[in-house]
Wavefront OBJ file of the C-alpha trace (Angstrom):
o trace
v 61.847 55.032 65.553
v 62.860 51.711 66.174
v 62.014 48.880 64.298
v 62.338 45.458 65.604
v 62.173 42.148 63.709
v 61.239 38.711 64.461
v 64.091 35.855 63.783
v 62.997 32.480 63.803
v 66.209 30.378 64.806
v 64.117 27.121 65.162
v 65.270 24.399 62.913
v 61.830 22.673 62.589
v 57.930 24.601 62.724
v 56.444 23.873 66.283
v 52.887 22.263 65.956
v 50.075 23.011 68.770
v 49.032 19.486 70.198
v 47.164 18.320 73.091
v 48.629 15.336 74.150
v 48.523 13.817 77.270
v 51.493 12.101 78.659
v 53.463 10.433 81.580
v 56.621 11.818 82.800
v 59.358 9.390 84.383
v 62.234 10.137 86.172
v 63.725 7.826 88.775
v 60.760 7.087 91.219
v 59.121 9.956 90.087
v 55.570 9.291 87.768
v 53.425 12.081 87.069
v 50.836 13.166 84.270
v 51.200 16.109 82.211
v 50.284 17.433 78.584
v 52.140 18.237 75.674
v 51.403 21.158 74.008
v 53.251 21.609 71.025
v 55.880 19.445 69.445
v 58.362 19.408 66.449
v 60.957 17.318 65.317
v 63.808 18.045 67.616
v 61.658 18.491 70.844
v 58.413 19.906 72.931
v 56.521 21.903 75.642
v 55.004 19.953 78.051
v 52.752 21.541 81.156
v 53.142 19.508 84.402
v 52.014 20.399 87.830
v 54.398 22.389 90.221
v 55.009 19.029 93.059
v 56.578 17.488 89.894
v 58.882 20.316 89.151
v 59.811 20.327 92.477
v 60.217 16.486 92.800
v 62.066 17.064 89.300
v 64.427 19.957 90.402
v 64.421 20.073 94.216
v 67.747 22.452 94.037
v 67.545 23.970 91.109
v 66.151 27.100 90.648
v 66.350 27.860 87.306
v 68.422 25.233 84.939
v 70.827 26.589 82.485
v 73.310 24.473 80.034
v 75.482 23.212 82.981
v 72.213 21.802 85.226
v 70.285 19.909 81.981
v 67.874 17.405 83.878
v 66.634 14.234 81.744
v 63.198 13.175 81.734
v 61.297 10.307 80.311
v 58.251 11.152 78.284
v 55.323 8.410 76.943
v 52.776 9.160 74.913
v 50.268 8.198 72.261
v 49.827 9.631 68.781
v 47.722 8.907 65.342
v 50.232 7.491 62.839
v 49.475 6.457 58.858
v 50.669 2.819 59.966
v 48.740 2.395 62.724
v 45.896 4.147 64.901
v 47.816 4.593 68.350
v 51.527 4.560 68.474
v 53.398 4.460 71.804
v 56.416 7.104 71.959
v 58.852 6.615 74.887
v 61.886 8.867 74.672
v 64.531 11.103 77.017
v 64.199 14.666 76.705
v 66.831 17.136 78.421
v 64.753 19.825 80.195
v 65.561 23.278 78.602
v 64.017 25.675 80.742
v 61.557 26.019 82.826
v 58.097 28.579 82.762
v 55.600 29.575 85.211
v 51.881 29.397 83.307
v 49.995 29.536 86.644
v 49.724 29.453 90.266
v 49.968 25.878 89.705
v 51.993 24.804 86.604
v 54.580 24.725 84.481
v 55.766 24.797 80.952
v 58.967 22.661 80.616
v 60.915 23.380 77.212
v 62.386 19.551 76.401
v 64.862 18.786 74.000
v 64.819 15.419 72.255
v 67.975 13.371 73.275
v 66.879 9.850 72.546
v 64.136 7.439 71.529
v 63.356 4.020 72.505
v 61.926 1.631 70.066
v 62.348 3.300 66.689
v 59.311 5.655 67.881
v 61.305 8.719 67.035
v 59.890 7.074 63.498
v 56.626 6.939 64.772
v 56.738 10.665 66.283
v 57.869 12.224 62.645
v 54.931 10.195 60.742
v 52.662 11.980 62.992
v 53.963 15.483 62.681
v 54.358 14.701 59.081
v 50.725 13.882 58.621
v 48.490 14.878 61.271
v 49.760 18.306 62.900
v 48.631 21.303 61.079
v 49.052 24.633 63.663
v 51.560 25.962 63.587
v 53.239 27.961 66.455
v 55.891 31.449 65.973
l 1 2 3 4 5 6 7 8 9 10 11 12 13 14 15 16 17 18 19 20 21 22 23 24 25 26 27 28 29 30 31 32 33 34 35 36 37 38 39 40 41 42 43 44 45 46 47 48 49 50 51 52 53 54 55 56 57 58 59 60 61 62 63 64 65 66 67 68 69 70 71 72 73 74 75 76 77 78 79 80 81 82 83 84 85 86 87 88 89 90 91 92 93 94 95 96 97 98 99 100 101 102 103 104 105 106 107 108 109 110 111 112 113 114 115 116 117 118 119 120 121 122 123 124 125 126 127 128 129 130 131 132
């Protein structure tokens, strides 16, 4: 019998969230929701027009086809009750959930405004589920 293990290579815990947020990229504006988030990046679920607005010609990215996306959002922080967070996230990969949408694996690349400061106050303080 075979048994297999479980290796966590993430750096940081992912938290579940449900955050609703804007995505940016060129002309492009669409709404979406962020569902979980850690440190170094996040999953966001978007409808499939956006992907396709997103990635006309690519199928599937990989390390050589990154695409860059701007993501705003809103979260709780100790300092203040709604912070904005505007930052660039390189899109990962790319999931099917549904007929309809689409998980988007972002990494963080960079933050405007200091709210990468903002973002770790509230996964400091007000995330508590964690994902494996």
């Amino acid at each position: 019998m075979v048994e297999l293990t479980y290796i966590n290579k993430r750096r940081e815990p992912r938290f579940l969230t449900e955050i609703p947020a804007v995505i940016v990229s060129g002309e492009i504006t669409a709404d979406a929701s962020i569902i979980n988030i850690s440190q170094h990046g996040l999953r966001i679920v978007c409808a499939h027009h956006l992907l396709t607005e997103l990635m006309p010609n690519i199928a599937k990215p990989n390390s050589n086809d990154l695409v860059d996306i701007n993501i705003q959002f809103q979260v709780e922080t100790t300092r203040r009750q709604l912070s904005d967070i505007d930052l660039i996230c390189s899109v990962i990969y790319v999931r099917r959930s549904t007929q309809e949408n689409y998980i988007l694996g972002c990494a963080f690349k960079e933050f405007s405004n200091n709210s990468d400061i903002d973002l770790s106050n509230f996964i400091q303080n007000f995330t508590t589920d964690f994902v494996d």
